[in-house]
PQR file of N, CA, C, O and H, with PARSE charges and radii, in Angstrom:
ATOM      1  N   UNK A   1    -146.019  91.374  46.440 -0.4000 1.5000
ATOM      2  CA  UNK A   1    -145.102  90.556  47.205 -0.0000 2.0000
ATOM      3  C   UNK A   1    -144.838  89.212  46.550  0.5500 1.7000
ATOM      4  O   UNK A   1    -143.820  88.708  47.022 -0.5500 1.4000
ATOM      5  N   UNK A   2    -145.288  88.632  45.828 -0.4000 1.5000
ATOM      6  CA  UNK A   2    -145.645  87.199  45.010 -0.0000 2.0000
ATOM      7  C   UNK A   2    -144.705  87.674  43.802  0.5500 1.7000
ATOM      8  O   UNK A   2    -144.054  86.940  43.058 -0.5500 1.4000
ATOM      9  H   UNK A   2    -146.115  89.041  45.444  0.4000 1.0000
ATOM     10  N   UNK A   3    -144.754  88.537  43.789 -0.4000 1.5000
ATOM     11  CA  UNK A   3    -143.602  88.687  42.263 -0.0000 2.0000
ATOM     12  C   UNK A   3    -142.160  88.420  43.073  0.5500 1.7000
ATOM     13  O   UNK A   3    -141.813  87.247  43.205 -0.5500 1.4000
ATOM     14  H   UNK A   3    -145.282  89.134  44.393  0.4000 1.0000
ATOM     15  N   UNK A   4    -141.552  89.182  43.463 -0.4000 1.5000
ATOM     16  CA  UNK A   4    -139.925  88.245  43.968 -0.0000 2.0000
ATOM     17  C   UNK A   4    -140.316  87.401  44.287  0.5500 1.7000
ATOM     18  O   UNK A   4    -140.148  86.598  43.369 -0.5500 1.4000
ATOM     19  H   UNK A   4    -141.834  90.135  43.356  0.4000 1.0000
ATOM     20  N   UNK A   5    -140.985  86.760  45.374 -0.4000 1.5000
ATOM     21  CA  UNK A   5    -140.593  84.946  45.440 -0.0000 2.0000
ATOM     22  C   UNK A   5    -140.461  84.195  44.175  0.5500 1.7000
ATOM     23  O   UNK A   5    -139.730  83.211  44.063 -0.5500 1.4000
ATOM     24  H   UNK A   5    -141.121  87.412  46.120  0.4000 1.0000
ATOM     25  N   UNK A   6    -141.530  84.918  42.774 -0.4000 1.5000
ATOM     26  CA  UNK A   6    -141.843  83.794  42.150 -0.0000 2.0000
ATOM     27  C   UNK A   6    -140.586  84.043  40.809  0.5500 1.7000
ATOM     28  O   UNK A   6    -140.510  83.219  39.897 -0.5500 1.4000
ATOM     29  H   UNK A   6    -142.124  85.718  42.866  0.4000 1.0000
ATOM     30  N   UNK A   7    -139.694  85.235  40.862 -0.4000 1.5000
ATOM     31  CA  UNK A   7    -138.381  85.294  40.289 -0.0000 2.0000
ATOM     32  C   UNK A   7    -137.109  84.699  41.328  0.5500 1.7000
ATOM     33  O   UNK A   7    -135.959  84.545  40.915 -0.5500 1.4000
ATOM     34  H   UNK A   7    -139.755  85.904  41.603  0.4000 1.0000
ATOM     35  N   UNK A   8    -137.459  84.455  42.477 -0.4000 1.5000
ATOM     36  CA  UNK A   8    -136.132  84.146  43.301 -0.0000 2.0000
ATOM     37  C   UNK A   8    -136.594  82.168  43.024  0.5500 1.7000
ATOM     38  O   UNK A   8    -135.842  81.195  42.965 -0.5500 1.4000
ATOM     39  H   UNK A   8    -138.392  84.580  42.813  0.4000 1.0000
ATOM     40  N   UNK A   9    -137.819  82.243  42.935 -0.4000 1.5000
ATOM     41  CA  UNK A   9    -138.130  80.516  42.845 -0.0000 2.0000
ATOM     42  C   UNK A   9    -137.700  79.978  41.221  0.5500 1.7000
ATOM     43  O   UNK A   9    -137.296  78.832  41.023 -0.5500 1.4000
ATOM     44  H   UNK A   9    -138.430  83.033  42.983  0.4000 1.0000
ATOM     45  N   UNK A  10    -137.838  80.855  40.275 -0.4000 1.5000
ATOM     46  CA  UNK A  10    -137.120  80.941  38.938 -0.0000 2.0000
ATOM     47  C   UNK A  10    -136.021  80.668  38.933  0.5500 1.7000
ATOM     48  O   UNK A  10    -135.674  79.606  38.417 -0.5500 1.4000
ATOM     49  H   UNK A  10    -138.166  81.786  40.436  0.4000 1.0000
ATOM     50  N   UNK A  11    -134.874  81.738  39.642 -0.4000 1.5000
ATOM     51  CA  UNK A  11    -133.616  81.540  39.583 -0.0000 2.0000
ATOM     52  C   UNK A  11    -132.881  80.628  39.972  0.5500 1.7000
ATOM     53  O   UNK A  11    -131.709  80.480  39.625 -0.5500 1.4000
ATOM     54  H   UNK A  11    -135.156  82.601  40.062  0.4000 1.0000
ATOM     55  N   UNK A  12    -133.790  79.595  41.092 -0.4000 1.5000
ATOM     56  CA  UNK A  12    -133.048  78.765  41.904 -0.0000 2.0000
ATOM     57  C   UNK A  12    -133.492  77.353  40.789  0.5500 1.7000
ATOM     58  O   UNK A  12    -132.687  76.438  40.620 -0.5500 1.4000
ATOM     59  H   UNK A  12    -134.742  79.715  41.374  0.4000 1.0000
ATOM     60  N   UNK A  13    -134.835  77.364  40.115 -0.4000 1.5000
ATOM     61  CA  UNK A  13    -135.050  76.429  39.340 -0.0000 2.0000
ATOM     62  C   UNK A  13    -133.858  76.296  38.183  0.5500 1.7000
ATOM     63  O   UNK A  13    -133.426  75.169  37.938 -0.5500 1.4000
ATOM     64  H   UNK A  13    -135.490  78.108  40.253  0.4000 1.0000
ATOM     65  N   UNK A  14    -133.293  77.528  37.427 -0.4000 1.5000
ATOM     66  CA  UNK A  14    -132.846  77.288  36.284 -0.0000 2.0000
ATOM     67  C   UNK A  14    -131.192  77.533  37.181  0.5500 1.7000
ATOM     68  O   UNK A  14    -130.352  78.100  36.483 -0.5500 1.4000
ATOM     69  H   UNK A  14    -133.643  78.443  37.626  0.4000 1.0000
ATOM     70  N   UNK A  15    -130.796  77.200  38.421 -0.4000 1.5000
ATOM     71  CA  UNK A  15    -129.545  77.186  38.555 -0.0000 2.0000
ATOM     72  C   UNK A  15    -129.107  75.451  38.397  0.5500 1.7000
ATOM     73  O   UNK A  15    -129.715  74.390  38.544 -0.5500 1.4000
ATOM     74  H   UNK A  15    -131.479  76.739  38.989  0.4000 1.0000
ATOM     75  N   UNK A  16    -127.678  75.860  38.008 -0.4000 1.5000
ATOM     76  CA  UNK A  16    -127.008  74.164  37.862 -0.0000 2.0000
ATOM     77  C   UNK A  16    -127.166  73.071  38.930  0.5500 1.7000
ATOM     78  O   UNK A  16    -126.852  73.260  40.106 -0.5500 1.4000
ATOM     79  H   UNK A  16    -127.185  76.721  37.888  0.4000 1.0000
ATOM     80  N   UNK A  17    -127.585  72.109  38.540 -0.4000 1.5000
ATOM     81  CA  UNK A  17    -127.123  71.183  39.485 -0.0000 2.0000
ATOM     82  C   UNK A  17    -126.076  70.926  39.995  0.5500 1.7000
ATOM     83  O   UNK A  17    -125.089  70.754  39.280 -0.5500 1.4000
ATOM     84  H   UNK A  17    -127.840  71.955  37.585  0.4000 1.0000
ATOM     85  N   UNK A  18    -125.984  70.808  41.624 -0.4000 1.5000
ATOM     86  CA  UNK A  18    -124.429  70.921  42.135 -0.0000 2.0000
ATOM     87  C   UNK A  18    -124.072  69.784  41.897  0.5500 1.7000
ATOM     88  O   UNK A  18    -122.905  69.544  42.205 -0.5500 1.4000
ATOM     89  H   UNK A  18    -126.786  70.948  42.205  0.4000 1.0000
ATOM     90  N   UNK A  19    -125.008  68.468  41.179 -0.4000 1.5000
ATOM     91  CA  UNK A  19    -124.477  67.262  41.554 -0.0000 2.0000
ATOM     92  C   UNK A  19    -123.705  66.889  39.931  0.5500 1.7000
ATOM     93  O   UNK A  19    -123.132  65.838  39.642 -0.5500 1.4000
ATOM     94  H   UNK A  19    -125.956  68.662  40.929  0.4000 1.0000
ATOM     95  N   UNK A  20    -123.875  67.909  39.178 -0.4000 1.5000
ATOM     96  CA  UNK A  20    -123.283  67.932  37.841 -0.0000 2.0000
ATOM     97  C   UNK A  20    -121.959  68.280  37.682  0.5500 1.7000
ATOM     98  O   UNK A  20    -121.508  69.030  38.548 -0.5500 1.4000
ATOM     99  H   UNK A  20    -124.340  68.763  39.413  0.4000 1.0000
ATOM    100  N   UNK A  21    -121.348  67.989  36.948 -0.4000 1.5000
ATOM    101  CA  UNK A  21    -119.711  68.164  37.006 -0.0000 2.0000
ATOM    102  C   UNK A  21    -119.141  68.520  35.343  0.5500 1.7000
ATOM    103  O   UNK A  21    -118.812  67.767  34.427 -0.5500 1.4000
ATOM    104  H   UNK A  21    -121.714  67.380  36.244  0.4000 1.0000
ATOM    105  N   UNK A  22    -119.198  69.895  35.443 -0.4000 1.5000
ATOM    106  CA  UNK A  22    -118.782  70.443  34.403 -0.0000 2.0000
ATOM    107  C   UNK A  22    -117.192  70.679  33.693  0.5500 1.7000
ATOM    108  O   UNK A  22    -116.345  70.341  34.520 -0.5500 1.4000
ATOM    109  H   UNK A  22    -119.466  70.507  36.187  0.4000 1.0000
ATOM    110  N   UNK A  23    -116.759  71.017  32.790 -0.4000 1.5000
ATOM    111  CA  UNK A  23    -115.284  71.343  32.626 -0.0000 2.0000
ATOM    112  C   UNK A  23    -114.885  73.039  33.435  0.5500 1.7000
ATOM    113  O   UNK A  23    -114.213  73.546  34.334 -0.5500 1.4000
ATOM    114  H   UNK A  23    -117.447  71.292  32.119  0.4000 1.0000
ATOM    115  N   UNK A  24    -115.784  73.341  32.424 -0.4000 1.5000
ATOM    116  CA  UNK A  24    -115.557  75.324  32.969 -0.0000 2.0000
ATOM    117  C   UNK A  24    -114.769  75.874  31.848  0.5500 1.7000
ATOM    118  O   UNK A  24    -114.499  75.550  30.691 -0.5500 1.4000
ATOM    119  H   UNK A  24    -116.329  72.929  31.694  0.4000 1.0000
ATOM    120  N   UNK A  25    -114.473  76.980  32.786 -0.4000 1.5000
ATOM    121  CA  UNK A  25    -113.190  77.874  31.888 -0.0000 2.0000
ATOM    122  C   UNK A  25    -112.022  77.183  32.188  0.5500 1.7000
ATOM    123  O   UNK A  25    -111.163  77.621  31.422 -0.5500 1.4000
ATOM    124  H   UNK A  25    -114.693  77.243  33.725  0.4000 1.0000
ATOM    125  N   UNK A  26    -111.440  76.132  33.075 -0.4000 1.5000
ATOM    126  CA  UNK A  26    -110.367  75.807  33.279 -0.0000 2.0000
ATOM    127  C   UNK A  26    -110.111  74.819  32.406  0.5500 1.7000
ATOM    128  O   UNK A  26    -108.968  74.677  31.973 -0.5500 1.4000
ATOM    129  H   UNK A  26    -112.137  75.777  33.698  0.4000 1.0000
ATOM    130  N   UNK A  27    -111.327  73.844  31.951 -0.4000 1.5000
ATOM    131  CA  UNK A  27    -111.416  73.123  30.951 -0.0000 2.0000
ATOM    132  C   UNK A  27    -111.146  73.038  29.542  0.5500 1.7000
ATOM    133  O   UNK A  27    -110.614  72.128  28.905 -0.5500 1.4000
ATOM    134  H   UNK A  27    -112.256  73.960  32.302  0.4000 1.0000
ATOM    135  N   UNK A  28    -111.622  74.183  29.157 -0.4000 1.5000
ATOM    136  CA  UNK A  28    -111.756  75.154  27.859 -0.0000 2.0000
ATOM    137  C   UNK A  28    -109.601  75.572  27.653  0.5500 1.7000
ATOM    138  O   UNK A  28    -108.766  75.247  26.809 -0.5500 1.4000
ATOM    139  H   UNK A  28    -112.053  74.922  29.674  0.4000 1.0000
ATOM    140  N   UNK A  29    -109.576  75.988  28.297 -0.4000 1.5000
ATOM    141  CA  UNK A  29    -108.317  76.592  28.455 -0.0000 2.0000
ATOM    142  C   UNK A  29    -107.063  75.749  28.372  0.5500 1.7000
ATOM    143  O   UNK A  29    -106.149  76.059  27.609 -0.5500 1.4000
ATOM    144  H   UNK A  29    -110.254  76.253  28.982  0.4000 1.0000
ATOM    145  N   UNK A  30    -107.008  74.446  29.329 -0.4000 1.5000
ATOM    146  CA  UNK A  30    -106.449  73.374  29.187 -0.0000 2.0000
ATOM    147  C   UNK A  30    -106.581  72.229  27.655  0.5500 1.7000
ATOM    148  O   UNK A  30    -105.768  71.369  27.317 -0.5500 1.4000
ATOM    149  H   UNK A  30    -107.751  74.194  29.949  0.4000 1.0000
ATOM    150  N   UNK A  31    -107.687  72.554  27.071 -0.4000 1.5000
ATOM    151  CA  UNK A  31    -107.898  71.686  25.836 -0.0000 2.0000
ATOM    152  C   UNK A  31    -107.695  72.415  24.354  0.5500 1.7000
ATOM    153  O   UNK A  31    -107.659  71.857  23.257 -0.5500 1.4000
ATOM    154  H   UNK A  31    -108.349  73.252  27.345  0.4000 1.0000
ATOM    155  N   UNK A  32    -107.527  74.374  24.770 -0.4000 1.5000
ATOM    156  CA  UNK A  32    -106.917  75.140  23.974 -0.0000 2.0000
ATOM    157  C   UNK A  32    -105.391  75.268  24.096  0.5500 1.7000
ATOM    158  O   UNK A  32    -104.878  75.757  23.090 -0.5500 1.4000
ATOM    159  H   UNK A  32    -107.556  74.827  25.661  0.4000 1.0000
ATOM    160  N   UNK A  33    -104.665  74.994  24.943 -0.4000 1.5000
ATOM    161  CA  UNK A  33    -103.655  74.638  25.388 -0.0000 2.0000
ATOM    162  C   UNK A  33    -103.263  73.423  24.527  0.5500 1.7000
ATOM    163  O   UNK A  33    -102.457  73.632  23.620 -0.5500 1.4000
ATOM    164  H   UNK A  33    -105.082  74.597  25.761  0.4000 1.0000
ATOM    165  N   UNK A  34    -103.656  72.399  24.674 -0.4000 1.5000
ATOM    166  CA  UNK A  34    -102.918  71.236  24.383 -0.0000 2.0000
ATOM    167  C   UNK A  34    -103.344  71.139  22.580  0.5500 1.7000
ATOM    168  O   UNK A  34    -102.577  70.675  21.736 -0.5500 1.4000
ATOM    169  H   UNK A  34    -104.311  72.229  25.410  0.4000 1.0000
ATOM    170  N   UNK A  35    -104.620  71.650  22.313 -0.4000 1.5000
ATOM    171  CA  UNK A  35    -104.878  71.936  21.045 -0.0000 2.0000
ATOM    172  C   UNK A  35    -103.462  72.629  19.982  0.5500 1.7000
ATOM    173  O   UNK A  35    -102.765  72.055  19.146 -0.5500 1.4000
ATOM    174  H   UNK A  35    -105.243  72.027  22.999  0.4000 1.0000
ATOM    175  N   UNK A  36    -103.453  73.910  20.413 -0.4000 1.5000
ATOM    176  CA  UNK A  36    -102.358  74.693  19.889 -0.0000 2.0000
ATOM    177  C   UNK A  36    -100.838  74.672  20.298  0.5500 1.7000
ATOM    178  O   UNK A  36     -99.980  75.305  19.682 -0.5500 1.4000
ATOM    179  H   UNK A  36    -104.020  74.376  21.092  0.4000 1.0000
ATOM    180  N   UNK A  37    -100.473  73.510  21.915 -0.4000 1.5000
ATOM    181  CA  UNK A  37     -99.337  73.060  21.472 -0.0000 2.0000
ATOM    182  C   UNK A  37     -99.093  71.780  20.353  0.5500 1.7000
ATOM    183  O   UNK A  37     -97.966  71.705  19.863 -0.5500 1.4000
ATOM    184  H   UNK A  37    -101.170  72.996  22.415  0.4000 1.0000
ATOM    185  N   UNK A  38     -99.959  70.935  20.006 -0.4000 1.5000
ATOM    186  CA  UNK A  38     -99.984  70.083  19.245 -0.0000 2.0000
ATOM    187  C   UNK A  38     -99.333  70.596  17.731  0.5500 1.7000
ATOM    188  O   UNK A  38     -98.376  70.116  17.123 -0.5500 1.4000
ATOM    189  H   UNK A  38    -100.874  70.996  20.404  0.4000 1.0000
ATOM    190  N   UNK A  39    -100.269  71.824  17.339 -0.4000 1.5000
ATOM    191  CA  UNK A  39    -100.284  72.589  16.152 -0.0000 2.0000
ATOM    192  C   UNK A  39     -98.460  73.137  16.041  0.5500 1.7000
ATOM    193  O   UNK A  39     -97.783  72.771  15.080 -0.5500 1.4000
ATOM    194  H   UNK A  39    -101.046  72.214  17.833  0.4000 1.0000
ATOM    195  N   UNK A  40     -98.073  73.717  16.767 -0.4000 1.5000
ATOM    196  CA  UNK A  40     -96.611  74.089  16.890 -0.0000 2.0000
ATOM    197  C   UNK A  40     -95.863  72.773  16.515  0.5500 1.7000
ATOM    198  O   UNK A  40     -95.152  72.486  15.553 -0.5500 1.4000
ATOM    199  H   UNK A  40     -98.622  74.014  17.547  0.4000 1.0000
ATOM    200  N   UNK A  41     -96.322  71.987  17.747 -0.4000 1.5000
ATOM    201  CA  UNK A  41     -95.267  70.494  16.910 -0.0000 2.0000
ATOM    202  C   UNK A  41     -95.362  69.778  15.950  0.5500 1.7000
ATOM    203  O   UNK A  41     -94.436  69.017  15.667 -0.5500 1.4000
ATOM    204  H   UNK A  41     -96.900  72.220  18.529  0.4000 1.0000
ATOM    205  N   UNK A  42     -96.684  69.846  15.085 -0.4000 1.5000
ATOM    206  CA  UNK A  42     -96.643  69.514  13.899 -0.0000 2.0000
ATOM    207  C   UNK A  42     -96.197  70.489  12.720  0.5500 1.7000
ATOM    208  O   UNK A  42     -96.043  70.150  11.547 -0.5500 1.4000
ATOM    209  H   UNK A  42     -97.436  70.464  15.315  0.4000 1.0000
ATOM    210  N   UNK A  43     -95.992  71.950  13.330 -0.4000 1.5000
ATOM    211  CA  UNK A  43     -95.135  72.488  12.570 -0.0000 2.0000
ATOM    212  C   UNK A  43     -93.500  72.263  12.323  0.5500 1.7000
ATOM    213  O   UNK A  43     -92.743  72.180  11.356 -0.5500 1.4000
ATOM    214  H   UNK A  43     -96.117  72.225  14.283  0.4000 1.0000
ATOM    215  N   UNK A  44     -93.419  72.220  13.638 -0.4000 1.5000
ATOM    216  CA  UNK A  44     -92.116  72.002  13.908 -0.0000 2.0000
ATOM    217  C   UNK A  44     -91.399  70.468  13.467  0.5500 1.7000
ATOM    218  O   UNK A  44     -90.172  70.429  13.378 -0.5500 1.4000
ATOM    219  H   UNK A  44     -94.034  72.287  14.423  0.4000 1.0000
ATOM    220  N   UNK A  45     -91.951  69.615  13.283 -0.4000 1.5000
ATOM    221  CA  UNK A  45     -91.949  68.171  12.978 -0.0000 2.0000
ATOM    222  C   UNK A  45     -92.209  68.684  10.767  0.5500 1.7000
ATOM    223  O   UNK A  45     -91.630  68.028   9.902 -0.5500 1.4000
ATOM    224  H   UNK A  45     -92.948  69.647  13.355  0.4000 1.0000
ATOM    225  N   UNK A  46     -92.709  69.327  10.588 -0.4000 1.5000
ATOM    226  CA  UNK A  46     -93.087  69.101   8.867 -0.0000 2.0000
ATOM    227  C   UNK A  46     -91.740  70.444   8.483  0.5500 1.7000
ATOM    228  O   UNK A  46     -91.686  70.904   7.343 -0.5500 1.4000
ATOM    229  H   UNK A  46     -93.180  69.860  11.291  0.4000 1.0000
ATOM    230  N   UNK A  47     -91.118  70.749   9.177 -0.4000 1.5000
ATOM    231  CA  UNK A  47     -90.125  72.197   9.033 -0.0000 2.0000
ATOM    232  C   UNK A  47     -88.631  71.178   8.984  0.5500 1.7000
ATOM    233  O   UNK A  47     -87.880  71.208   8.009 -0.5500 1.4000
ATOM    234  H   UNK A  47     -91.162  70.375  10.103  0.4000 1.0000
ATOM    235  N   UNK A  48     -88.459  70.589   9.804 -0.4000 1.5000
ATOM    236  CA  UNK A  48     -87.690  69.218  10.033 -0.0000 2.0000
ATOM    237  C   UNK A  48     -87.462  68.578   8.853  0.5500 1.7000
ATOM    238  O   UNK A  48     -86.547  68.864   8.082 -0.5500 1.4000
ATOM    239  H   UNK A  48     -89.069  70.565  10.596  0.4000 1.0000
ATOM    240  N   UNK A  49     -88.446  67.531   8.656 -0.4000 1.5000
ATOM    241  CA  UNK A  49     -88.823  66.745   7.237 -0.0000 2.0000
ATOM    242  C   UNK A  49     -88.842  67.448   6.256  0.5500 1.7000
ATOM    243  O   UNK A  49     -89.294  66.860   5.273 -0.5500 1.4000
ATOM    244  H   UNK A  49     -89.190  67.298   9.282  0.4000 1.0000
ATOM    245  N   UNK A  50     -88.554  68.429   6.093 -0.4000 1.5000
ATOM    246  CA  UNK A  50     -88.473  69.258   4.716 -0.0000 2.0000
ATOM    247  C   UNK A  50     -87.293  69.508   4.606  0.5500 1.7000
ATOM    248  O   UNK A  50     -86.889  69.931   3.523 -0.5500 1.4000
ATOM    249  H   UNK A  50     -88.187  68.907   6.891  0.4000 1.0000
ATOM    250  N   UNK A  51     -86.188  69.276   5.941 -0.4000 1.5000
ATOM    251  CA  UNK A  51     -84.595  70.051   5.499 -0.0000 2.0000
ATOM    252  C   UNK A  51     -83.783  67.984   5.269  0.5500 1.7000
ATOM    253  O   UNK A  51     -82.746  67.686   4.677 -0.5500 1.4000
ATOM    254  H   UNK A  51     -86.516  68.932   6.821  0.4000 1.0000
ATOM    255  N   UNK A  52     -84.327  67.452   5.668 -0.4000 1.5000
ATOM    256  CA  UNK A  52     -83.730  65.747   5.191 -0.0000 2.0000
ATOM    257  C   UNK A  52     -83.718  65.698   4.187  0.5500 1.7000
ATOM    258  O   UNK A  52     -84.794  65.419   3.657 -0.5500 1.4000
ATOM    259  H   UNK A  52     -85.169  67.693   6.150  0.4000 1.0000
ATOM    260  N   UNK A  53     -82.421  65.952   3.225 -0.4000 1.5000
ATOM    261  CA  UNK A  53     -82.041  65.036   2.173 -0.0000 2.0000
ATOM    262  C   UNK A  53     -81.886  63.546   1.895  0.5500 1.7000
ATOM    263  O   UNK A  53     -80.817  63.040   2.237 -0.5500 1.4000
ATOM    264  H   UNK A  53     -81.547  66.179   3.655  0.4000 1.0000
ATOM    265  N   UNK A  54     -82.741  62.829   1.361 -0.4000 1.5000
ATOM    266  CA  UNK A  54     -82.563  61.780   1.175 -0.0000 2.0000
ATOM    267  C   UNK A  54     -82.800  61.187  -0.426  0.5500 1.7000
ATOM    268  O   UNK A  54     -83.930  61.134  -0.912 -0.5500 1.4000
ATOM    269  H   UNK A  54     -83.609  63.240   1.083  0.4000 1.0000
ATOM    270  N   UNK A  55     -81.578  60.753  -1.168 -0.4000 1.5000
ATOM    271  CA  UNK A  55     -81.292  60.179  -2.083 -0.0000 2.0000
ATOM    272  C   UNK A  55     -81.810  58.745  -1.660  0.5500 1.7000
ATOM    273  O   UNK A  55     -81.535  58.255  -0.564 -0.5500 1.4000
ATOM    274  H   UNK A  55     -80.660  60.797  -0.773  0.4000 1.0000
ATOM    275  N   UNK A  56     -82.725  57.995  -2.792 -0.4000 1.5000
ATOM    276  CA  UNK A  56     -82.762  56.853  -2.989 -0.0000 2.0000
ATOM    277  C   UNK A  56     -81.511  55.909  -3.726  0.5500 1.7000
ATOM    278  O   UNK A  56     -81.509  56.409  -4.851 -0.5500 1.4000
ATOM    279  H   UNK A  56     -82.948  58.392  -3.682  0.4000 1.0000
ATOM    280  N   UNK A  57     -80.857  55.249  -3.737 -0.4000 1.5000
ATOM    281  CA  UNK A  57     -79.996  54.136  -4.589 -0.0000 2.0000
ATOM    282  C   UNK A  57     -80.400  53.083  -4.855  0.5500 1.7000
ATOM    283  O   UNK A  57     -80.867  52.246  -4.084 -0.5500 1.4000
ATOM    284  H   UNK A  57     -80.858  54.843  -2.823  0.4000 1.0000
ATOM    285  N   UNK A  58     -80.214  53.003  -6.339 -0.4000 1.5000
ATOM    286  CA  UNK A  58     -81.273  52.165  -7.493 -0.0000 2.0000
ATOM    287  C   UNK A  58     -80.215  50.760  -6.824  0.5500 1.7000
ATOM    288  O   UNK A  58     -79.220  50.845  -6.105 -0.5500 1.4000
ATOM    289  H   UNK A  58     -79.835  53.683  -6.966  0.4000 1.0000
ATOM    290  N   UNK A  59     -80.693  49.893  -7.222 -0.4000 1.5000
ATOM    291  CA  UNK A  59     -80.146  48.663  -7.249 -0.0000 2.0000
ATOM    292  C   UNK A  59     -79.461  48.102  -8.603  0.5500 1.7000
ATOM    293  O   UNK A  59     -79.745  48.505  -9.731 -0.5500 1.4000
ATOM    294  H   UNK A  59     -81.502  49.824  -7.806  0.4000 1.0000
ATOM    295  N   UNK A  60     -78.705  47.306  -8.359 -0.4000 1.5000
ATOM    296  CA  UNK A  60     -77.553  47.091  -9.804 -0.0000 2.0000
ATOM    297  C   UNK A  60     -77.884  45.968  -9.554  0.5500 1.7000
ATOM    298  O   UNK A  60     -77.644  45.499  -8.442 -0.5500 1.4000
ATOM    299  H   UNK A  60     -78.474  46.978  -7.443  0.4000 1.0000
ATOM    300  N   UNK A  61     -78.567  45.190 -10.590 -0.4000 1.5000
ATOM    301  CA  UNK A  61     -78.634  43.793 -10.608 -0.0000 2.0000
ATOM    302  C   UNK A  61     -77.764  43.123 -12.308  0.5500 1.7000
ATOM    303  O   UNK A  61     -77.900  43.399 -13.500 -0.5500 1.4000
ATOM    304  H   UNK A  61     -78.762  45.570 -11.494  0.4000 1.0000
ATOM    305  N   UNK A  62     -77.089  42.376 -11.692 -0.4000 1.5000
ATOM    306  CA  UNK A  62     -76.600  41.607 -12.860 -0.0000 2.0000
ATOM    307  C   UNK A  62     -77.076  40.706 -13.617  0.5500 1.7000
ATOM    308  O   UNK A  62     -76.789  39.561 -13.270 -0.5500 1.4000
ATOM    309  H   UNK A  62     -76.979  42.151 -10.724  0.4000 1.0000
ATOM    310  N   UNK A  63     -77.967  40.859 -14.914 -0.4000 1.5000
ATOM    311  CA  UNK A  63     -78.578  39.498 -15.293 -0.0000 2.0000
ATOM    312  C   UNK A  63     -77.562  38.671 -16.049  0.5500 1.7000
ATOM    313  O   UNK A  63     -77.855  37.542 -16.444 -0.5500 1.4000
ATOM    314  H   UNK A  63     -78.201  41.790 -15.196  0.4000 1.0000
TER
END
C-alpha cells in the first residue's frame, strides 16, 4: 500500500509550479512565426536591392 502513495507523492513533487509562468507551445510557435516571417522579408528586401540600377556620376571639376 506505501508504494502508490509514495509514486503519487513523487508525481505531485516533480509537477510545475502553478506560480511559474511559462511560454508553452503557444510561445514556441509565435517566436517561430515571427522568426520565419522576418526571414521572407529579408528575402524579399535583398531580391529588391538587387533589381536597382544605380549609376554613380563622377564629378567634373575644372582646375
Amino acid at each position: 500500500m506505501s508504494t502508490p502513495v509514495n509514486v503519487t507523492r513523487l508525481a505531485a513533487d516533480l509537477a510545475l509550479d502553478e506560480t511559474k509562468v511559462t511560454p508553452g507551445l503557444l510561445g514556441f510557435v509565435v517566436f517561430a512565426a515571427l522568426g520565419i516571417a522576418t526571414w521572407f522579408l529579408l528575402k524579399s528586401m535583398n531580391a529588391r536591392f538587387k533589381k536597382i540600377d544605380f549609376v554613380e556620376q563622377q564629378d567634373q571639376q575644372d582646375d
